[in-house]
BALO-273096 format. One record per residue: x, z, y of N, C-alpha, C in turn; residue number from 1. Coordinates in Angstrom, 2 decimals, always signed. Atoms other than C-alpha are relative to their C-alpha. Layout:
<rec><n_px>X</n_px><n_pz>Z</n_pz><n_py>Y</n_py><ca_px>X</ca_px><ca_pz>Z</ca_pz><ca_py>Y</ca_py><c_px>X</c_px><c_pz>Z</c_pz><c_py>Y</c_py><k>NUM</k></rec>
...
REM end
This chain:
<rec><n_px>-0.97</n_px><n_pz>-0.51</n_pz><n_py>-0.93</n_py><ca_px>+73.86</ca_px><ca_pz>+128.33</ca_pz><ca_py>+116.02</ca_py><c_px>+1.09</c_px><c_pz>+0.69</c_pz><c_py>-0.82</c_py><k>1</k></rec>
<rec><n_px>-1.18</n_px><n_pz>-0.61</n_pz><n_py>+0.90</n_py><ca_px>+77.22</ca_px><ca_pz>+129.37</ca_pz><ca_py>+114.71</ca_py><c_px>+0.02</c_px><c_pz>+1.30</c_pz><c_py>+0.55</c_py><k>2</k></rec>
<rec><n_px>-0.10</n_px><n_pz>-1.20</n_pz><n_py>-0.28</n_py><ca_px>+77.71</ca_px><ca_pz>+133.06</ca_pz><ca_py>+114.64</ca_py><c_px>+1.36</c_px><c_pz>+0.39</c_pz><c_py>+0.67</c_py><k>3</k></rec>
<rec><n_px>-0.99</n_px><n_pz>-0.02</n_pz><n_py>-0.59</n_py><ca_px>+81.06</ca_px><ca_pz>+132.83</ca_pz><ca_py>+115.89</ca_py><c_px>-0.23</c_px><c_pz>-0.39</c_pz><c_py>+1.51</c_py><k>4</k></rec>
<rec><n_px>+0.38</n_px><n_pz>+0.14</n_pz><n_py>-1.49</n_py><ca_px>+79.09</ca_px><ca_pz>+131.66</ca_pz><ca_py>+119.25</ca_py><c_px>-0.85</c_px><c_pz>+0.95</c_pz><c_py>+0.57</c_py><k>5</k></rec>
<rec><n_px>+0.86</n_px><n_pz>-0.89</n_pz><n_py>+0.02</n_py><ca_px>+76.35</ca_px><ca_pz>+133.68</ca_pz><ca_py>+118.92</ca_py><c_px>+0.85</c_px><c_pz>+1.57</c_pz><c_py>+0.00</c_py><k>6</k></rec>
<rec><n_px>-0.89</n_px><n_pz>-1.60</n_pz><n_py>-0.32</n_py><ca_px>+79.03</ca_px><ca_pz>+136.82</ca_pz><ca_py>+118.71</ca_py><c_px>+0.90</c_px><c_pz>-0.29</c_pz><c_py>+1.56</c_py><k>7</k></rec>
<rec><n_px>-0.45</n_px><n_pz>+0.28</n_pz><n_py>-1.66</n_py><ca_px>+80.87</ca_px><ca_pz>+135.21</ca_pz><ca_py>+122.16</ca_py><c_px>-1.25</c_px><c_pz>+0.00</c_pz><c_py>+0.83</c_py><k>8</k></rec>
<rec><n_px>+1.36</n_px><n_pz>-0.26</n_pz><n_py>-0.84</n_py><ca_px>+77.57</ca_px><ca_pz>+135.40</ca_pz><ca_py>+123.79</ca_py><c_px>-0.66</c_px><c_pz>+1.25</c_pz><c_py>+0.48</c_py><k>9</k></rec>
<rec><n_px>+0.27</n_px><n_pz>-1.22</n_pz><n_py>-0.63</n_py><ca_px>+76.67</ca_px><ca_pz>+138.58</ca_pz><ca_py>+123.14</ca_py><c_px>+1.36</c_px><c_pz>+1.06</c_pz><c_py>+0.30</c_py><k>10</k></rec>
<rec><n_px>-1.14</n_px><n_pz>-0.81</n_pz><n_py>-0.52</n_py><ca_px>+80.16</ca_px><ca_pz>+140.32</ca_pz><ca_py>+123.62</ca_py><c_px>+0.67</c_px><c_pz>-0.62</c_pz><c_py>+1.21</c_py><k>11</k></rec>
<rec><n_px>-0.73</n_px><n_pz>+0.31</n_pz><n_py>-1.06</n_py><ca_px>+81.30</ca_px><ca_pz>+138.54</ca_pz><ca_py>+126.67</ca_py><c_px>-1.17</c_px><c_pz>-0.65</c_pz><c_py>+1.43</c_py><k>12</k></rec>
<rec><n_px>+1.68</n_px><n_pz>+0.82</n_pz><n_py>-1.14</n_py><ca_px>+79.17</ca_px><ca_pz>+137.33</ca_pz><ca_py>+130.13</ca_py><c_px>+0.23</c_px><c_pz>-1.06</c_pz><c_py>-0.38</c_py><k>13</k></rec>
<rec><n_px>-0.02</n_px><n_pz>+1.07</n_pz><n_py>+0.22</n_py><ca_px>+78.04</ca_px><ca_pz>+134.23</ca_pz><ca_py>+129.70</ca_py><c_px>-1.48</c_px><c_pz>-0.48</c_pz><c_py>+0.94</c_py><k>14</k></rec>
<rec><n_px>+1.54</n_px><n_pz>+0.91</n_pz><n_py>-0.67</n_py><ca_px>+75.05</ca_px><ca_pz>+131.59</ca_pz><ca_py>+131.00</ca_py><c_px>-0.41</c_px><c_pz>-1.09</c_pz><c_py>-0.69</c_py><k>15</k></rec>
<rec><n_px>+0.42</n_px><n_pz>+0.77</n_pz><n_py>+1.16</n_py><ca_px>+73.93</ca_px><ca_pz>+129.96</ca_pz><ca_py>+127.97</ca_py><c_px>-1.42</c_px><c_pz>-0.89</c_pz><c_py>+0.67</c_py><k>16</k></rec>
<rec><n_px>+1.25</n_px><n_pz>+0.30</n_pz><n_py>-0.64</n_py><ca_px>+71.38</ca_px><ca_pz>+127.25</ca_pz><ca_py>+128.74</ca_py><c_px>-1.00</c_px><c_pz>+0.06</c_pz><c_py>-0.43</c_py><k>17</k></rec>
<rec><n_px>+1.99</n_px><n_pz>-0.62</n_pz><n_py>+0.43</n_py><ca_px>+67.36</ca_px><ca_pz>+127.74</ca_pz><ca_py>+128.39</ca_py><c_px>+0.18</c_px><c_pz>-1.18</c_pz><c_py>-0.81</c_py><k>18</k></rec>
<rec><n_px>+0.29</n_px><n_pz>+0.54</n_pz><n_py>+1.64</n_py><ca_px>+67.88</ca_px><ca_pz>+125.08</ca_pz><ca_py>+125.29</ca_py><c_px>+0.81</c_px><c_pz>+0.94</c_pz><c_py>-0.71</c_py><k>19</k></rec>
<rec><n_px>-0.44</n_px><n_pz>-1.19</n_pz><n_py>+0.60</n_py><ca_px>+69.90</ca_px><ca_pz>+127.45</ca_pz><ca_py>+123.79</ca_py><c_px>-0.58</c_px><c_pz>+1.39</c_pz><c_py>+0.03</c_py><k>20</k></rec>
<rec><n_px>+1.03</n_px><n_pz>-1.21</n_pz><n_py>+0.05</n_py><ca_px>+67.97</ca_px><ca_pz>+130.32</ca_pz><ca_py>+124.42</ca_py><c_px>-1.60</c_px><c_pz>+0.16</c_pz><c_py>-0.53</c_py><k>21</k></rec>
<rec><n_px>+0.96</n_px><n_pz>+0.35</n_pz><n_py>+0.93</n_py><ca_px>+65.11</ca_px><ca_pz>+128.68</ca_pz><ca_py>+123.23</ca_py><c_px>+0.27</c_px><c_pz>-0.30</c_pz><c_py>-1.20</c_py><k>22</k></rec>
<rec><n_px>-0.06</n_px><n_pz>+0.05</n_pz><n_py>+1.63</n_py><ca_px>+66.32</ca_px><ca_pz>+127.87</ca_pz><ca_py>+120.05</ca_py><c_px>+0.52</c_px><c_pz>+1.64</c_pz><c_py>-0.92</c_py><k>23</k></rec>
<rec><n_px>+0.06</n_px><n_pz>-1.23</n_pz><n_py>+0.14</n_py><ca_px>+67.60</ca_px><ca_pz>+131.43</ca_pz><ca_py>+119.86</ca_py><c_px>-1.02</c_px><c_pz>+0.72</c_pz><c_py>-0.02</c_py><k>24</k></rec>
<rec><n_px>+1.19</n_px><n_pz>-0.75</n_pz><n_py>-0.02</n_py><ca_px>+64.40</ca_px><ca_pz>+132.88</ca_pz><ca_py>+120.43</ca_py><c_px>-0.59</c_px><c_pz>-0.28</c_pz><c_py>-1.18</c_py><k>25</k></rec>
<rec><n_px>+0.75</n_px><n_pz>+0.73</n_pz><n_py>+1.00</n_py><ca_px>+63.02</ca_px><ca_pz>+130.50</ca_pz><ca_py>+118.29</ca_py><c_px>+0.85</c_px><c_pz>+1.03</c_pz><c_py>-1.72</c_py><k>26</k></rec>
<rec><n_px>-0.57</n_px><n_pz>-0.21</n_pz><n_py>+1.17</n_py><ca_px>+65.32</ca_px><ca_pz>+131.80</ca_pz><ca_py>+115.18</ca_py><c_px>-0.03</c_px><c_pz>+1.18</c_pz><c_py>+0.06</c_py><k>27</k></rec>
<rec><n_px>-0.22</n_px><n_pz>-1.74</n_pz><n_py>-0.04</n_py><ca_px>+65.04</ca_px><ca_pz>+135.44</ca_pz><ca_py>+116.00</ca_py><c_px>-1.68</c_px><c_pz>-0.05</c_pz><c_py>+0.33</c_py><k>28</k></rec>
<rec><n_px>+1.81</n_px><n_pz>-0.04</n_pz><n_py>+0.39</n_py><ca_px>+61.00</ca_px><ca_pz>+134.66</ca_pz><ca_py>+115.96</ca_py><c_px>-0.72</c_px><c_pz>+0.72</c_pz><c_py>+1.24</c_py><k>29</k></rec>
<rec><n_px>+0.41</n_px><n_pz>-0.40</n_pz><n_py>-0.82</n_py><ca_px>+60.68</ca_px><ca_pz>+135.93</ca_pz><ca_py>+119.51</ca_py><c_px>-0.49</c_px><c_pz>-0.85</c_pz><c_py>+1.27</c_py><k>30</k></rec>
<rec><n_px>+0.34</n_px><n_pz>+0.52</n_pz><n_py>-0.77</n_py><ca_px>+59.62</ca_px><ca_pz>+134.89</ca_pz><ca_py>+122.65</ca_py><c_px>+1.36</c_px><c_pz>-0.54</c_pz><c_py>+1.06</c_py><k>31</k></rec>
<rec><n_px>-1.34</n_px><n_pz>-0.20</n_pz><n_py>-1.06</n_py><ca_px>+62.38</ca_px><ca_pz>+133.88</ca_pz><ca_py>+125.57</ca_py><c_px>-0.17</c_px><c_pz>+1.21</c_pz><c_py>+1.05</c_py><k>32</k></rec>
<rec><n_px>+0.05</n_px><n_pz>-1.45</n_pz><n_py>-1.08</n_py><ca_px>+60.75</ca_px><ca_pz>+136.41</ca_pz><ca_py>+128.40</ca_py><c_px>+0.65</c_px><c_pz>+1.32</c_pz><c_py>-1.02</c_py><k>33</k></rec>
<rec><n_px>-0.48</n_px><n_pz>-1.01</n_pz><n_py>+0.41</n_py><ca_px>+61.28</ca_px><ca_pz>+139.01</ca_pz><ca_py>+125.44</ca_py><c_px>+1.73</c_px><c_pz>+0.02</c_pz><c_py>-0.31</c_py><k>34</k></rec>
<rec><n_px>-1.38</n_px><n_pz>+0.67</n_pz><n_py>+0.04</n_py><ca_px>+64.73</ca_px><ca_pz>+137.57</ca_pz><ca_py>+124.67</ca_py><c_px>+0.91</c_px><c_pz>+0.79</c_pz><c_py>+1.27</c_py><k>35</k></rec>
<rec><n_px>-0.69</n_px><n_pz>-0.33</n_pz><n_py>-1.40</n_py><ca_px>+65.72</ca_px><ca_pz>+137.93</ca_pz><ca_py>+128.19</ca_py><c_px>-0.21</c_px><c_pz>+1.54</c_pz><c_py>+0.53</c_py><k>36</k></rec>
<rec><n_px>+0.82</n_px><n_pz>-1.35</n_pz><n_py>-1.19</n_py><ca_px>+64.30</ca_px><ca_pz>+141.31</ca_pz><ca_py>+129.15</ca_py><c_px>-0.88</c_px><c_pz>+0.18</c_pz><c_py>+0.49</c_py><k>37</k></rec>
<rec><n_px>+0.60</n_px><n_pz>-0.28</n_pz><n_py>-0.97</n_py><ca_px>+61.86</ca_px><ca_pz>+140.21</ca_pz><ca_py>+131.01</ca_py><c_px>-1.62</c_px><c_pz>+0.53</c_pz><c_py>-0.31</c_py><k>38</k></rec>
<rec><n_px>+0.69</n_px><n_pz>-1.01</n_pz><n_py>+0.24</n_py><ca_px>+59.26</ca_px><ca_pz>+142.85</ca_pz><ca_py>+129.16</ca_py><c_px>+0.51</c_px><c_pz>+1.09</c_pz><c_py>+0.45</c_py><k>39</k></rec>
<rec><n_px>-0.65</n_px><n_pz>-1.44</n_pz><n_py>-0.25</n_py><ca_px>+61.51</ca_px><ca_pz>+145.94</ca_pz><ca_py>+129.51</ca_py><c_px>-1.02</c_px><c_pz>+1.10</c_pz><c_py>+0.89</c_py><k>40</k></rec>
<rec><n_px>+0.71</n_px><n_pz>-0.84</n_pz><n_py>-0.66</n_py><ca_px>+59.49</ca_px><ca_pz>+147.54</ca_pz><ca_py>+132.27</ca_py><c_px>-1.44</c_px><c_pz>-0.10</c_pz><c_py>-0.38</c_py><k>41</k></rec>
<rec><n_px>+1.53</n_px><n_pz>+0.40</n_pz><n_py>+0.32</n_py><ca_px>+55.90</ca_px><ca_pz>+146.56</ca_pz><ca_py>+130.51</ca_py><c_px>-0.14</c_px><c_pz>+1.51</c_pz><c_py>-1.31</c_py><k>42</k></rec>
<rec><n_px>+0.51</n_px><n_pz>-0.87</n_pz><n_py>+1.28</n_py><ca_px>+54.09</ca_px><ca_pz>+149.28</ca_pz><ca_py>+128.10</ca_py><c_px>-0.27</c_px><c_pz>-0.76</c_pz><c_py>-1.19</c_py><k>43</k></rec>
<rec><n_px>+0.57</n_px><n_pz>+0.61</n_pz><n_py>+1.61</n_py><ca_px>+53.68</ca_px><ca_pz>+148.56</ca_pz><ca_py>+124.35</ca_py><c_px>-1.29</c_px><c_pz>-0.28</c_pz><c_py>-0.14</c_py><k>44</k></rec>
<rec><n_px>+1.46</n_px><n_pz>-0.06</n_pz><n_py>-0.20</n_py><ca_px>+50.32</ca_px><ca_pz>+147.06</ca_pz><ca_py>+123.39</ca_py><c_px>-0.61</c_px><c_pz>-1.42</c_pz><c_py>+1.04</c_py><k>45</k></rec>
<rec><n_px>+0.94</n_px><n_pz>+0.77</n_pz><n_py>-0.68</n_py><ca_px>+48.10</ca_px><ca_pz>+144.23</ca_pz><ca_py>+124.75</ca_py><c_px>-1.14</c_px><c_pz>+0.02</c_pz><c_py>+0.54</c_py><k>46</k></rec>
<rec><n_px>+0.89</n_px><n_pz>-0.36</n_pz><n_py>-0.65</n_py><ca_px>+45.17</ca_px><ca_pz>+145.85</ca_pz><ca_py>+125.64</ca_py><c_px>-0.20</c_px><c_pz>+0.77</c_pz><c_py>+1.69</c_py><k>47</k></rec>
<rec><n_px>+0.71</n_px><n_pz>+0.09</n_pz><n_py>-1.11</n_py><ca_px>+43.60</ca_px><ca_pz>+146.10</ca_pz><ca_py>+128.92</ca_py><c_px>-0.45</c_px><c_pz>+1.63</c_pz><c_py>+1.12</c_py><k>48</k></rec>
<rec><n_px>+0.21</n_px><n_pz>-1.08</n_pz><n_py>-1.14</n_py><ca_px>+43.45</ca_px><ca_pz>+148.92</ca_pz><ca_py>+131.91</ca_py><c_px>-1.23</c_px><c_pz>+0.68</c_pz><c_py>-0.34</c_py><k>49</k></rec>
<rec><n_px>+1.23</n_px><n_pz>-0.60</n_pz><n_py>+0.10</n_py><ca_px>+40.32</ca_px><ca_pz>+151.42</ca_pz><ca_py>+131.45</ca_py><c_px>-0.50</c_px><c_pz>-0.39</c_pz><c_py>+1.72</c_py><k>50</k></rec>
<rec><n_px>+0.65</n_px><n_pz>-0.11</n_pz><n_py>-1.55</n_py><ca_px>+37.77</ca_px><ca_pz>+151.16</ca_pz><ca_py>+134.41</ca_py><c_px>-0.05</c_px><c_pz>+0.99</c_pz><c_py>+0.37</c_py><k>51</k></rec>
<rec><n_px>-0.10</n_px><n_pz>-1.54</n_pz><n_py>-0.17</n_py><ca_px>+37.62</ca_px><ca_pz>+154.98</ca_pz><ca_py>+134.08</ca_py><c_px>+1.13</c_px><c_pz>+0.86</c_pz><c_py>-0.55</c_py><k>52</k></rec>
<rec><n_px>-1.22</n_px><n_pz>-0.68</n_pz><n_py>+0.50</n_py><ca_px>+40.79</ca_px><ca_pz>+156.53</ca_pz><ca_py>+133.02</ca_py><c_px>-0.31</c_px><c_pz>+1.24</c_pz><c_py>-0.33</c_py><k>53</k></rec>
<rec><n_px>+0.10</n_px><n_pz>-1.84</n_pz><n_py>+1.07</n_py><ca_px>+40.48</ca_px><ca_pz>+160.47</ca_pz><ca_py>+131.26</ca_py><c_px>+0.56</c_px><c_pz>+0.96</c_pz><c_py>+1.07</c_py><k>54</k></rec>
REM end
């Protein structure tokens, strides 16, 4: 991806398509949900709810 697109992308709105965002993810070694945001409201960590909480 040219950085000259990749800088119009993130400084201006845009609607880049999910092949492009996948290959972005892909080169920034992330996921697309994380890409997109769509963690933001999730806690750090992969482990699992207690049955008894403290």
């Amino acid at each position: 991806m040219a950085p000259e697109y990749l800088a119009c992308l993130e400084e201006h709105p845009s609607d880049p398509s999910p092949a492009t965002l996948l290959r972005l993810a892909d080169a920034l070694g992330t996921r697309l949900v994380e890409l997109r945001g769509g963690d933001q409201d999730l806690p750090p960590g992969q482990g699992h709810a207690l049955l008894y909480p403290a």
